[in-house]
N, C-alpha and C positions, 0 to 999 in steps of 0.2 A: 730638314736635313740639309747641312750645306755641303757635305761631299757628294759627289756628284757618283752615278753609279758607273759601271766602265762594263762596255760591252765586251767580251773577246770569245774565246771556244770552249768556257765554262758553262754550266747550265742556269739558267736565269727561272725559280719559278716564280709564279701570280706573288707568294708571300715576298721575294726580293726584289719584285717590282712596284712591292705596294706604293711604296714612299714617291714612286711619279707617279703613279694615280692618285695618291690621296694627298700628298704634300707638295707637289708642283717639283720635287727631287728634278735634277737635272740628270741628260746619262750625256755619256763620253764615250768614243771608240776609242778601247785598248789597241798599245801596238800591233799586235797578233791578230786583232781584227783589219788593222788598216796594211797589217802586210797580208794577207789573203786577200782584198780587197784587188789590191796592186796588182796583185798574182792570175789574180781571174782576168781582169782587164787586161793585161799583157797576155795572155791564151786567148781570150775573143778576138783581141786584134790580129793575132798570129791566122789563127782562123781566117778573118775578114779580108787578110790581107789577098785570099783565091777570091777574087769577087767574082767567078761564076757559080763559087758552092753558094747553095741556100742555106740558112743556118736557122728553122721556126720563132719566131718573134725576136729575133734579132736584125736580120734583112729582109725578113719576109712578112707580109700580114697577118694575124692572124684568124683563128678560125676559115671560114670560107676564102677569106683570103692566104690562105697558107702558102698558096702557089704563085704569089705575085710578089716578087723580088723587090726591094725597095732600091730608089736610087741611092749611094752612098751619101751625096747631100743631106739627104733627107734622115739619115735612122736617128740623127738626135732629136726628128721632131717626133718620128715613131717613137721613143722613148717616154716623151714629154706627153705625147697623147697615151699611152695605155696608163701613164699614171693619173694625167684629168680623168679618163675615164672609171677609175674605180674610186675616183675620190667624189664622188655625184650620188645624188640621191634627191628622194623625195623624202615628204612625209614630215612629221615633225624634227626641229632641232634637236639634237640629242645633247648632253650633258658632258660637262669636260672630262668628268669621271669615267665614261663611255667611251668616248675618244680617246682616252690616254690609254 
């Protein structure tokens, strides 16, 4: 499939995502997706901009660390680690069909 699928605020099921599982399909974000996008990002920041609020896994750590404020330098690496960390595993390689 060469058109590419487009993510936005429609509903996507398994059968209209098949073609990037099974056929390597490419997806895209629709405008509508990257202007929500925009939108939320401009309210975090509005938010962040009190740095004595806590905001949970946003400035702060999570789980047992819920209470421990992060430095503002730092929340792009807290970003960059909660996502190494759910992207780790053991156990055998799994299949790209799996992954997608």
């Amino acid at each position: 499939m060469d058109t590419p699928i487009t993510i936005d605020h429609q509903f996507l099921s398994v059968d209209d995502l098949w073609p990037v599982i099974a056929e390597d399909c490419k997806l895209q974000m629709g405008s509508e997706a990257l202007e929500a996008i925009d939108s939320t990002r401009k309210y975090l920041e509005g938010k962040l901009s009190n740095e004595n609020q806590a905001y949970y896994g946003i400035n702060t750590g999570f789980g047992s660390l819920c209470n421990v404020q992060i430095e503002r330098c730092e929340l792009a690496k807290l970003q960059e680690n909660l996502v190494r960390s759910h992207s780790t595993g053991t156990g055998d390689k799994v299949s790209t069909e799996i992954v997608r």
